[in-house]
N, C-alpha and C positions, 0 to 999 in steps of 0.2 A: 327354166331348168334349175333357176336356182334357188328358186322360191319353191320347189317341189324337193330341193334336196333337205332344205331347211326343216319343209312340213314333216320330212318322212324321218328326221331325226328329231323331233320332237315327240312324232308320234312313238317311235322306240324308246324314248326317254320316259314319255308318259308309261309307255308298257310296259316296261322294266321295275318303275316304282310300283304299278299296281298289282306284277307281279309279287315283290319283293313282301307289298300288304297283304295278298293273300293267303299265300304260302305260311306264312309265319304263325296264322291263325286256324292252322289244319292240324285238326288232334287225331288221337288213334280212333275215333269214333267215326270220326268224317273222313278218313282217309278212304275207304273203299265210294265215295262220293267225288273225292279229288279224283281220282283217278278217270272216274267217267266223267270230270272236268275238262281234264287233261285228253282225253279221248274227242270228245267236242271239239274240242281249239283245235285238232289234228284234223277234223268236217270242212271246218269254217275254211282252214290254211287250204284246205283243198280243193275247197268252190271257190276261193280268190283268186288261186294261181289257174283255177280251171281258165277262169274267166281274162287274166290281164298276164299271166306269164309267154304265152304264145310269141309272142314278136322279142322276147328277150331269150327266148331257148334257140328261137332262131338262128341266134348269132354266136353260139355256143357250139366250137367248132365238134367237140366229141359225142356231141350229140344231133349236131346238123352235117354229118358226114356224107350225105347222099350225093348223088350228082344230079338230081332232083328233088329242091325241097319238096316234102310233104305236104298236104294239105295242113289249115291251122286245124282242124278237130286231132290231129294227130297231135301232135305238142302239147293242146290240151289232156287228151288221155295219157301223155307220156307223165307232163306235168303230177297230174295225180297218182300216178301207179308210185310216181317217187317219192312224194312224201304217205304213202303208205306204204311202201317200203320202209322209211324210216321207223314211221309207226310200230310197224310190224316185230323189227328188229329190238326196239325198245322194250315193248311188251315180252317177246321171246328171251331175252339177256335176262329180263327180270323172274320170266317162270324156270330159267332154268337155275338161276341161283337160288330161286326159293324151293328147290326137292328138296325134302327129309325134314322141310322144318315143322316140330310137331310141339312144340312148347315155348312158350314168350322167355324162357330163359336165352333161347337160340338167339345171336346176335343178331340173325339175317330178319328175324321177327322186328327189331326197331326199323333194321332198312326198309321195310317192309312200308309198317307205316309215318314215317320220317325220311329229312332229310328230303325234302322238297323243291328245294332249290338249288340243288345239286341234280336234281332229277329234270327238272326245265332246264336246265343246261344241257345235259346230255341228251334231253330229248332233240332239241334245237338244232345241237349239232349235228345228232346223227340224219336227223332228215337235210341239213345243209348240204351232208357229205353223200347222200344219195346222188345227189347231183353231179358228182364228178364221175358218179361209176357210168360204164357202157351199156350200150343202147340193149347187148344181149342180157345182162344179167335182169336189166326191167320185162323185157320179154319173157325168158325164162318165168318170174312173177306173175307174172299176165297171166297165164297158162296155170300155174299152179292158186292163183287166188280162184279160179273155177272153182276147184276140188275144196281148196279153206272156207269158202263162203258155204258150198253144199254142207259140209261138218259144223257149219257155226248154225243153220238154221236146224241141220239135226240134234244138234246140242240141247236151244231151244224149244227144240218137240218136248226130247228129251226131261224138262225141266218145268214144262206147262205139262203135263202129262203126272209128275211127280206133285207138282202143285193141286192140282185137281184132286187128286186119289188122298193126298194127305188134310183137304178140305173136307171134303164128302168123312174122311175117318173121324175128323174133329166134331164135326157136325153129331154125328150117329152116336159118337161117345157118349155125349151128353145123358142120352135114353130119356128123353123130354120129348112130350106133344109138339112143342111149340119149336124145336128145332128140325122135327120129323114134319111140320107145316112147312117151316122155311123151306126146307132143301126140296118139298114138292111148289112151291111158288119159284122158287129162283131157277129150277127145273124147266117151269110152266113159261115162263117170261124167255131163257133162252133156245126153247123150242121157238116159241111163237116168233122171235125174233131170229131164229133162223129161215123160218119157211117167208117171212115179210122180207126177209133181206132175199132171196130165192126169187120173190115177186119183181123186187124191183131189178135183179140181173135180167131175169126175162126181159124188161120193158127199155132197159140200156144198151144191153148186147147181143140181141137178139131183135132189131127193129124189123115190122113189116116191109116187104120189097126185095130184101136181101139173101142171100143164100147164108146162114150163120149156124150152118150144122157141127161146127166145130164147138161155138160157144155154148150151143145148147147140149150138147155131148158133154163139155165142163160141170153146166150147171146140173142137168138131171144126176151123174155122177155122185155128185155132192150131197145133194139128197137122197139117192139110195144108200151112200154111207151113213148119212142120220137114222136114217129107217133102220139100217141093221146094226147101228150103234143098239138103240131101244130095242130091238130084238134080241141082240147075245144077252144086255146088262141085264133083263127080266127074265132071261130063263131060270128053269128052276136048277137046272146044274149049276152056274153061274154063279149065282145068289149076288147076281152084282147090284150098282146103285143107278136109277136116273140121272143124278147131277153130273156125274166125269161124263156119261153119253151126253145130255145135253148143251155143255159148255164147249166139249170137243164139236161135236157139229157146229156151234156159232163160231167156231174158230177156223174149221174147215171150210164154211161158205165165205168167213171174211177175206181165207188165202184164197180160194176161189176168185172171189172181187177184186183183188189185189190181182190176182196175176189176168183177168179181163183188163183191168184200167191200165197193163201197163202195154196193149196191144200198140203196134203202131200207130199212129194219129190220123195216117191218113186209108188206116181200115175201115171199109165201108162199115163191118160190125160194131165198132165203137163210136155209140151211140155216146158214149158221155162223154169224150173230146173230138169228135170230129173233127178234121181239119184242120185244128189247132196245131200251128206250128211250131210257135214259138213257147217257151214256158215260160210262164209267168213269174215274180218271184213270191207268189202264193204257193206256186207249185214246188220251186224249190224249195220253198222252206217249210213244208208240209214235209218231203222226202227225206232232207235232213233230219225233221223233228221226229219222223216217224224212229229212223235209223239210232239216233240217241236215244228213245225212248226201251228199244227192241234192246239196246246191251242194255242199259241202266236195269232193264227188267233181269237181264240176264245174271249183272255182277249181283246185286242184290240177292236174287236167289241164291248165286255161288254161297253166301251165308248162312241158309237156313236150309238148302235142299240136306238129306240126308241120305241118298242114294248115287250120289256120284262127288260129292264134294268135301267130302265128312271123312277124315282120316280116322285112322281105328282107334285111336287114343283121345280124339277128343269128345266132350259131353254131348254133342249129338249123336258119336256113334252107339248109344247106347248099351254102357257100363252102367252095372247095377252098384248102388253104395249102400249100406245098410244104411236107417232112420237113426237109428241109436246108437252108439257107440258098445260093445261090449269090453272092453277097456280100456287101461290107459294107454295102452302099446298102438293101439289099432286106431286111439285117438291122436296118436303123437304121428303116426304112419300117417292117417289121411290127411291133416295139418302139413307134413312135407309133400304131397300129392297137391295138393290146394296149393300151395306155393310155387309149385311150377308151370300152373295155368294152362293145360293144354290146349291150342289153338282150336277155333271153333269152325276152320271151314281151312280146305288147302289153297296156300297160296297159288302155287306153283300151277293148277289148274284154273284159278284166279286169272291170272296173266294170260294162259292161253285162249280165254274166252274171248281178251281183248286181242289177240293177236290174231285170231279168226275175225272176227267183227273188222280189224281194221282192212284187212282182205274183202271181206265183205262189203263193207262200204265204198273201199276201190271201185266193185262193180256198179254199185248202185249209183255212184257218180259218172260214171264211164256206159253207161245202159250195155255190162258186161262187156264192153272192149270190142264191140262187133256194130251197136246201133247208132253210135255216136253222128255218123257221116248221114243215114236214113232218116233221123229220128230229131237231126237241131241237138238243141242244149238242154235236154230234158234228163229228169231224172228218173233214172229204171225205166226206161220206155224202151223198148224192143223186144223181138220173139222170144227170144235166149230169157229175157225177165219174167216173160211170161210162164214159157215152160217151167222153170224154174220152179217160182209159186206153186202151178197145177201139183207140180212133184211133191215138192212140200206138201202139199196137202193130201195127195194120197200116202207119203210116207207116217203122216201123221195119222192117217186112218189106220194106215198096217198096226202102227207100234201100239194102236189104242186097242185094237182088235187081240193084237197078242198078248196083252198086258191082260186082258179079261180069257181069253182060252188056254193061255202057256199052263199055270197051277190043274187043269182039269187033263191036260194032257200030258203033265211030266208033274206027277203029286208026288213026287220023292225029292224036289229039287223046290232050294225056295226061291223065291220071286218078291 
């Protein structure tokens, strides 16, 4: 015990220094990178404590109040909801103090990105102090990270949908052979790679012997949304493009596949873990890597989208400047405009990307707070995971579907 108390103050010793290294070398450029740092480390604390906190909550009288302890999968999911709770909390303090900030003169624009290690403090703490609250206020959580995680993945649509449509414009601008070739090959390759991913759901989730009319209801689904992606985008009302149709459909089969892999283990249909009980820590750390991948794509975006993140004042929202100056007044005017740097993406919405995601990953740690007890220690495995996905993925069929007919049936209004 006391050569474990030694280690574990060593090991904070070590972590504090390398914190201290870190922090110190995070500029305004890398800060929206710290932050999906700092998101990670809030993954990692919550597959540790998933895994070895259980026999220490135990004995935490406001939290083992029952006159029946729980099962330990419970402890574990308590475990995590708390420190995303924390999460949560952090992220939300921080978007709500960055409303209004529209210019790097704003003070709240250094706290923004500074002041780092005042920030691993308060993060620290506030997930320590989760711990002391009551069993109902995590419950309450529970319940409501449903709904945050449903809006973090609609956000997401949201944001690969804006991606897409503003690739395909960049592409077409051009007015070049050779970019009108590209966007028909990269077209061509994620078709092809849609209907080959479609083959192999067949041959995984859909095995001979079995009754898997559910799954192949999933997948033919999937493919009639790609079929009638290609049929709105080339009408002649339309005048849409192949590429947002065909990227959207490899993205729709792959939520497709995602939400088949996350069926129970011991569903006859799931051909590709059968019987697999236990997870792997291939398994885990595929779900984690996915899960840090899905925000990082997100914050980043928060930077460059121009349809949900772009306040009206900054150089994305699309202010026109004249090229030339007509004189000196209008030179000396735009000189003090330059000066005060308008921000180029909203913090405040920033923060709540991560404060959804950290709800989100709640679940995906928790297999949604319902599979945990069915399902072993596995990550996003249960029914609730799967639906979930499926949904996703026709939410994302609607918003593509509408984003191509909305302009043809309300032409008075822009889009």
């Amino acid at each position: 015990m006391w050569a474990a108390s030694c280690l574990a103050s060593c090991c904070a010793a070590c972590a504090c220094n390398a914190c201290t290294t870190v922090v110190s070398g995070i500029s305004r450029r890398s800060a929206r990178i710290a932050y999906c740092g700092l998101f990670a480390l809030s993954l990692i604390v919550s597959w540790i404590l998933r895994e070895v906190a259980a026999p220490l909550m135990e004995k935490i009288p406001w939290i083992n109040h029952f006159h029946k302890t729980p099962d330990r999968e419970w402890f574990e999911t308590d475990a995590v909801l708390r420190v995303s709770l924390g999460n949560f909390m952090f992220f939300t303090i921080l978007a709500t103090m960055m409303v209004g900030v529209k210019n790097q003169k704003d003070p709240r624009d250094s706290l923004h990105h500074g002041g780092w290690m005042a920030k691993v403090v308060c993060w620290c703490i506030l997930v320590i102090l989760m711990f002391f609250l009551p069993n109902e206020i995590v419950s309450f959580y529970e319940s409501a990270s449903k709904f945050g995680s449903g809006l973090f993945l609609l956000v997401q649509v949201v944001l690969l949908l804006d991606f897409v449509h503003g690739w395909n414009d960049k592409w077409v601008g051009y007015d070049e052979k050779f970019w009108y070739v590209a966007l028909l090959v990269v077209s061509l390759v994620c078709y092809l790679g849609t209907f080959a991913f479609s083959g192999l759901l067949f041959h995984w989730f859909t095995p001979s012997g079995q009754d898997c009319g559910l799954n192949t209801f999933f997948i033919v689904m999937t493919l009639i949304f790609a079929f009638v992606f290609a049929i709105i985008a080339l009408h002649p009302a339309i005048s849409g493009s192949v590429l947002p149709a065909s990227v959207i459909s490899l993205y729709c089969m792959y939520l497709c596949y995602s939400g088949l892999a996350s069926e129970p283990r011991e569903y006859e249909c799931n051909g590709l873990h059968r019987h697999s009980k236990a997870a792997s820590t291939g398994t885990l750390t595929i779900g984690l890597l996915t899960t840090v991948l899905s925000v990082v794509y997100s914050a980043v975006r928060a930077g460059s989208s121009t349809t949900l993140l772009s306040p009206p004042s900054s150089p994305r929202a699309g202010a026109d400047h004249p090229l030339l100056p007509l004189d000196n007044k209008e030179s000396k005017q735009e000189e003090k405009e330059k000066a005060c740097k308008p921000v180029t993406y909203s913090y405040s919405f920033f923060h709540i990307i991560f404060s959804l995601a950290s709800m989100y990953s709640a679940m995906l740690l928790t297999g949604w707070s319902t599979s945990v007890g069915e399902s072993g220690k596995l990550v996003d495995v249960g029914w609730p995971s799967v639906w979930v996905r499926i949904l996703t993925g026709w939410a994302t069929a609607g918003l593509y579907t509408w984003s191509l007919v909305a302009p043809i049936l309300f032409p008075d209004r822009e889009f």
